[in-house]
C-alpha positions in Angstrom: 94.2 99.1 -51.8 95.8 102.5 -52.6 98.7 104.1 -50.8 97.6 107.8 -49.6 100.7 110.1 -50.8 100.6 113.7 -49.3 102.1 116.4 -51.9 103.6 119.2 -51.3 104.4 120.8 -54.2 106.3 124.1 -52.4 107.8 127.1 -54.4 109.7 128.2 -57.9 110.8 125.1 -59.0 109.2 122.5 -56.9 105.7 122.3 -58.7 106.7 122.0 -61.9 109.2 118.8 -61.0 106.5 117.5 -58.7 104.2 117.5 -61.4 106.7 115.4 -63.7 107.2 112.7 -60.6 103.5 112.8 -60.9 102.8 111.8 -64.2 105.8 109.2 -64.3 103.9 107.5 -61.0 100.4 108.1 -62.5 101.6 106.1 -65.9 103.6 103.4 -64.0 100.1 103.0 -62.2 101.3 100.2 -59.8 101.3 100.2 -57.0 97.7 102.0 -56.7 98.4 106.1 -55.7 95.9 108.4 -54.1 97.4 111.8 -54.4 96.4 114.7 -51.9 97.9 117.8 -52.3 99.0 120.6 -48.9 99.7 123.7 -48.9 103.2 124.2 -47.8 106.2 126.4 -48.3 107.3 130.8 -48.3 104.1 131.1 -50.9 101.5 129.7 -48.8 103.0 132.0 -45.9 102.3 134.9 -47.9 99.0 133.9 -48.4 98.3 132.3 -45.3 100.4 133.5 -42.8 101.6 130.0 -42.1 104.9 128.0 -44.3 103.6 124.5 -42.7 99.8 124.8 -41.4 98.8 122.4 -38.9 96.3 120.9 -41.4 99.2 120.0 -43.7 100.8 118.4 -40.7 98.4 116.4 -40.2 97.8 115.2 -43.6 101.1 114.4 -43.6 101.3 112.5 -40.4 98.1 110.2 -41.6 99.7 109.6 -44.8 101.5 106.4 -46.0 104.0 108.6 -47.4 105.0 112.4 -48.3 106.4 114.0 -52.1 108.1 117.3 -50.8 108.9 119.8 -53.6 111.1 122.3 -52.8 110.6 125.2 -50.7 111.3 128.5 -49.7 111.5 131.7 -51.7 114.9 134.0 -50.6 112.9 137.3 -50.4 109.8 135.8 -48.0 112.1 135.5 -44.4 111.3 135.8 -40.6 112.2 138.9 -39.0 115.9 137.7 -38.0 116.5 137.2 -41.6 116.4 133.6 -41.9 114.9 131.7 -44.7 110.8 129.9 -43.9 112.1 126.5 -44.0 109.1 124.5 -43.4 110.6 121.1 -44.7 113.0 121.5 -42.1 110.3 121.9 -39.4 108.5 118.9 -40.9 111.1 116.9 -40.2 110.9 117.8 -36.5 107.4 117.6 -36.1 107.4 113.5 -38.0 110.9 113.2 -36.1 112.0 112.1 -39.7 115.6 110.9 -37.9 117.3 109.6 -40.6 118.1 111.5 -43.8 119.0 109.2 -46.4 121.4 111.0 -49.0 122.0 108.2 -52.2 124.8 109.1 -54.1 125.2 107.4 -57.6 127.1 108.2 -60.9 124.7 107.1 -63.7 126.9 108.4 -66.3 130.8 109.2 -66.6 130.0 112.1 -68.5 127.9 113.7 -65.3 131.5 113.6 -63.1 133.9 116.3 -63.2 135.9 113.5 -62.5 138.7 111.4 -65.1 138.5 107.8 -65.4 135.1 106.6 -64.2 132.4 104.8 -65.5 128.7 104.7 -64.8 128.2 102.6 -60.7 131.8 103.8 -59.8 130.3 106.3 -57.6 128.0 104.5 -55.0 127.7 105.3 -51.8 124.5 106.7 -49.2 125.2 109.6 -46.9 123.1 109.2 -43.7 122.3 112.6 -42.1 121.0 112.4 -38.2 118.6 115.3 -39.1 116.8 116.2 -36.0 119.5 117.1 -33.6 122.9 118.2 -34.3 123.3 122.1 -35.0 119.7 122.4 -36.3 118.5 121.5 -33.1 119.4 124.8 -32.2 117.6 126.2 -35.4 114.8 128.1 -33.4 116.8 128.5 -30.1 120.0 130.8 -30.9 120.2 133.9 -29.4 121.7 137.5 -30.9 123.0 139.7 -28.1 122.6 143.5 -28.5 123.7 143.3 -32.3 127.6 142.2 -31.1 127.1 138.1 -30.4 125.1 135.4 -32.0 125.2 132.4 -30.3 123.8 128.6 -31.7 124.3 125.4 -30.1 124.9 122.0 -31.3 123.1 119.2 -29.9 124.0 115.7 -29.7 122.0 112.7 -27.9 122.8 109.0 -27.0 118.9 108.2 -28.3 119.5 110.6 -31.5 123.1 109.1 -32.0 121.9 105.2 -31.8 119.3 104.9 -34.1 120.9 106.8 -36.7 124.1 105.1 -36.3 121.6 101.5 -36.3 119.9 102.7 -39.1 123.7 103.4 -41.1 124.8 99.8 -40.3 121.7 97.9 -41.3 121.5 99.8 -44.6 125.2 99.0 -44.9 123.8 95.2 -44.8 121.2 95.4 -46.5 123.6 97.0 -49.8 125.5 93.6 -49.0 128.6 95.5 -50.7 132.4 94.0 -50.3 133.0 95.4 -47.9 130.1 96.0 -46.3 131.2 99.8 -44.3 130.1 103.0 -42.3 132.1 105.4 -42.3 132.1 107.7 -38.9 132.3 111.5 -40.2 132.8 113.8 -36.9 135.0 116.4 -35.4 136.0 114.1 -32.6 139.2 115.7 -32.2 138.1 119.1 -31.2 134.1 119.1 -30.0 133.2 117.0 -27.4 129.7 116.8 -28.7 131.9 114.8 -31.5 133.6 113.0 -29.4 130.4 111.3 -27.9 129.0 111.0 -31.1 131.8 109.1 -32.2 132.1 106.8 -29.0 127.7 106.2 -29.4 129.4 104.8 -32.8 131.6 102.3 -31.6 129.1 101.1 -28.4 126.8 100.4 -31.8 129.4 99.4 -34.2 129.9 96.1 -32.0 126.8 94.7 -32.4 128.0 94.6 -36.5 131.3 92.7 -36.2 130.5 91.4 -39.9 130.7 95.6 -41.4 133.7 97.3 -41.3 134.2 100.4 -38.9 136.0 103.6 -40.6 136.7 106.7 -39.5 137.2 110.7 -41.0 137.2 113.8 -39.9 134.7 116.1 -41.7 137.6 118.5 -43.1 139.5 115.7 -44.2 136.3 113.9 -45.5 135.6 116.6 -48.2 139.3 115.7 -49.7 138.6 112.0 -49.5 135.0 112.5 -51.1 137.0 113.8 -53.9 140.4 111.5 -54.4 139.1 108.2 -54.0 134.7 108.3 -53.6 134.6 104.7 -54.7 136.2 103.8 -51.4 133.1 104.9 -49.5 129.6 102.5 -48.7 127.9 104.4 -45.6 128.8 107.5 -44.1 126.8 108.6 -40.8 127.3 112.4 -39.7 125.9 114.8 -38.0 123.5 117.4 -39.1 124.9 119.7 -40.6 127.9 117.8 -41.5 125.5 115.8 -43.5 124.2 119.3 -45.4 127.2 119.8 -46.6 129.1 117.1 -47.9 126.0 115.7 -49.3 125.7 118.7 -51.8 129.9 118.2 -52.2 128.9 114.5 -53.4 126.5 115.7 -55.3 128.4 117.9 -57.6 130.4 114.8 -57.8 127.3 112.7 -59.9 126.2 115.6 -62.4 124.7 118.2 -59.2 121.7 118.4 -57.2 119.3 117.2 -59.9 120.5 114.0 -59.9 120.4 114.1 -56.1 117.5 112.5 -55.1 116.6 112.1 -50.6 114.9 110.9 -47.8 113.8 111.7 -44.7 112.9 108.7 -43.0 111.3 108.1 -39.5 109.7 105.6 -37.5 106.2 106.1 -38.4 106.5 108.4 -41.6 108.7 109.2 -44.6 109.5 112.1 -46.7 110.8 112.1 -50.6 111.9 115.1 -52.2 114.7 116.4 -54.6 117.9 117.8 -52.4 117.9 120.8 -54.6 116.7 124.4 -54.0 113.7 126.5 -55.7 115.8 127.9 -57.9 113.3 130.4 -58.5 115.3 132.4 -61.3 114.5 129.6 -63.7 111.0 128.8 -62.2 108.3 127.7 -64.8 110.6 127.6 -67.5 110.9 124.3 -68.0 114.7 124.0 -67.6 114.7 122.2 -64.0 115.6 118.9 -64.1 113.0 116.6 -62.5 115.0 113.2 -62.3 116.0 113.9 -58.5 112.3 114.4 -57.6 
């Protein structure tokens, strides 16, 4: 029996490294692949009208799995000046919860980092992806040109299952110690401070992994002193963006970066980086993160 595999090969960049993750799964050639390319992304808008048509949705949905090139072109935007961003919206529509960010130093010569070796660097950053800040993605308001106005949102559902999902992948890496680390703002936003007490109601069904704590300021100085001393870090949102490209630059940058977007019912694969569209078909993008 073949796994179906929805593609979407998106813009600049992303078909040409899809088309390398392609020909590395078509030669491995186990498990059987069926491969069905959507259209997706800013260049199907500009020929469609539509980043993420429903039919691509769909495909997606009925899929045993999705390969998500990048997307998104910076001249093709909606009329507030914001980016299409239909991988984000995907994510919404599959309520892909859990963003899975590995981070892993295959070589000491990709760190800007002295004095480490290839597996020093080995941790996952676990982004609650569809809550948070982008929940408010389509929602913020501009008032008369003098206030913009976006709102962060945070759940008790949204905050469990991601904060579950960080402590039995913290098992399941059976590292010693086994640890998720709680990145927040706790000491300022209440959102932050709930999300952060949802983390300890959950933490104590895992008395076996260690609970640790760190503000997100902080965390981007940690990340970079001591990044051996991390296992599992659950965030927020757009907490998780961000110091997930920081931990990137700290493995050799976002081609080495490879994610996840993983819900109940589907899952999405892609590379973390952009289009990049300045070096698009000229076969210097690095496919390895795809």
């Amino acid at each position: 029996m073949a796994y179906d595999i929805a593609v979407l090969k998106g813009d600049g960049i992303g078909p040409e490294v899809m088309d390398e993750a392609l020909r590395v799964l078509n030669e491995l050639g186990t498990p059987a692949l069926a491969f069905v390319e959507y259209p997706c992304g800013a260049g199907c808008y500009l020929e469609q009208g539509d980043p993420l048509p429903e039919a691509t949705v769909e495909g997606c949905r009925q899929a045993d799995a999705v390969l998500l090139g990048a997307m998104g072109l910076p001249h093709v935007r909606w009329p507030d000046g914001t980016e299409m961003r239909p991988q984000v919206d995907l994510r919404f529509q599959l309520d892909l919860y859990a963003g899975v960010r590995p981070i892993y130093l295959y070589a000491a010569a990709h760190t800007p980092l002295k004095g480490l070796e290839a597996g020093d660097i080995d941790f996952v950053i676990l982004r609650e992806n569809v809550e948070g800040l982008f929940a408010s993605m389509n929602g913020g308001i501009q008032l008369r040109g003098e206030v913009a106005v976006d709102s962060m949102v945070i759940t008790r559902t949204g905050t469990e299952r991601v904060v579950r999902y960080a402590f039995e992948l913290a098992r399941q890496r059976g590292r010693t110690p086994m640890k998720v680390t709680c990145v927040d703002k706790a000491n300022v936003f209440r959102s932050m401070a709930f999300f952060r007490s949802v983390y300890d109601e959950v933490a104590a069904d895992y008395p076996d992994v260690e609970r640790d704590y760190a503000y997100i300021d902080a965390l981007s100085m940690y990340l970079v002193q001591q990044p051996a001393g991390y296992d599992v870090l659950v965030t927020e949102n757009m907490y998780g963006d961000i110091i997930s490209d920081l931990a990137a630059g700290l493995v050799g940058g976002l081609g080495l970066a490879p994610s996840g977007d993983i819900g109940e019912d589907a899952a999405v694969f892609q590379p973390s980086h952009g289009t990049a569209p300045d070096i698009a078909g000229q076969g210097k993008a690095n496919p390895v993160a795809m």
